[in-house]
C-alpha positions, -999 to +999 in steps of 0.1 A: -341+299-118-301+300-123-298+336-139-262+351-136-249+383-144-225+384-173-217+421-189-229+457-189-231+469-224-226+507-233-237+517-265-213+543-280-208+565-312-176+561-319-163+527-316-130+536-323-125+561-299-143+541-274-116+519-281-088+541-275-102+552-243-112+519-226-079+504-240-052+528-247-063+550-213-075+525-191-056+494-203-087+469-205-084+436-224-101+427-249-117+391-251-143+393-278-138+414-309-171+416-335-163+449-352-196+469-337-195+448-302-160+447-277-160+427-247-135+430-222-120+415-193-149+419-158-176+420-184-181+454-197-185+458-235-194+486-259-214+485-291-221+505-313-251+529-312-267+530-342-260+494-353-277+479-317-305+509-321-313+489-354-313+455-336-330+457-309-358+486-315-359+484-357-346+525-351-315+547-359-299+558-324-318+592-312-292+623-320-294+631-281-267+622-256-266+588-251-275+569-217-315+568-228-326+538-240-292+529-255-276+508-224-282+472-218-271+450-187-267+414-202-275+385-183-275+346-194-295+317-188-295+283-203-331+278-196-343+309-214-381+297-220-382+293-181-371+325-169-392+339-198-424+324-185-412+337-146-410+370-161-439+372-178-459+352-144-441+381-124-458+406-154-423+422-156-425+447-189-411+436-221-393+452-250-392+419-268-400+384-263-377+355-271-361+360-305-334+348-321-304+374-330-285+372-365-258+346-347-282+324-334-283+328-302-322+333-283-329+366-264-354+385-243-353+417-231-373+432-206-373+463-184-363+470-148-385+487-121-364+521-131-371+517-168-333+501-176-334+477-208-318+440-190-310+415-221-314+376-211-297+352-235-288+318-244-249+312-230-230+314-263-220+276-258-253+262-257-262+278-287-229+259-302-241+224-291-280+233-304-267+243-335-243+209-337-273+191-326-294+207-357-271+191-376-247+220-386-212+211-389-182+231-373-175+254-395-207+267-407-215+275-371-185+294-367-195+310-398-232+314-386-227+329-351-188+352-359-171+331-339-130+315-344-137+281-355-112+269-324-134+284-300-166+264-312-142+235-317-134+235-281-171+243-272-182+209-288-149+190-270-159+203-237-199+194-246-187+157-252-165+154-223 
């Protein structure tokens, strides 16, 4: 099983400010920009609360202080239905099974021993390539999954190198 570690995700009310503070204060740089999701450089990113809450449990975010079922740690794995089947063979807890999220890309997420919500997903590049291999042409999968249509043009170079 090749499972790699690839970002801790902290839910936040207050994207903006977020922003301020990870950026402005602590001088982090950004490398992916959705609007409600920021990733930055060593693989922390932020989202916002009530739009993952929505996502990922169908529920506004609680009114409480966060840090309760509103943090993630994302991991990736080409070979999702693999470590799916390990996980479930290993009868680790589920919140969801594989699903697809609104950009395309195939997710599980289960719990850890303590309780912590750990996301498994597709590596965004793979997704590229299965949707080029569906049949979908450059630009509606940048369209379909948010991304720049240079990155998934250099996805599909590097795929046919």
């Amino acid at each position: 099983m090749d499972v790699k570690f690839q970002s801790t995700v902290l839910f936040v009310r207050d994207v903006p400010a977020s922003r301020q503070f990870y950026e402005g204060l602590l001088g982090m740089q950004v490398v992916a920009d959705f609007g409600l999701n920021v990733g930055y450089t060593g693989g922390l990113a932020i989202w916002e609360a009530e739009y993952a809450n929505q996502l990922i449990y169908n529920r506004p975010a609680s009114a409480g202080k966060l840090g309760c079922d509103n943090v993630e740690v994302y991991f990736e794995a080409a070979d999702l239905d693999e470590v799916a089947a390990q996980l479930a063979e290993a009868q680790v807890p589920t919140a969801h099974p594989i699903q697809a999220q609104p950009w395309g890309q195939r997710v599980l997420r289960v719990y850890d021993p303590d309780g912590y919500l750990i996301e498994i997903g597709e590596p965004l590049d793979v997704v590229v390539v299965r949707f080029r291999k569906e049949g979908l042409s450059p630009e509606a999968i940048a369209e379909t999954m948010y991304m720049p249509l240079e990155a998934v043009q250099g996805i599909l170079q590097d795929a046919s190198a």
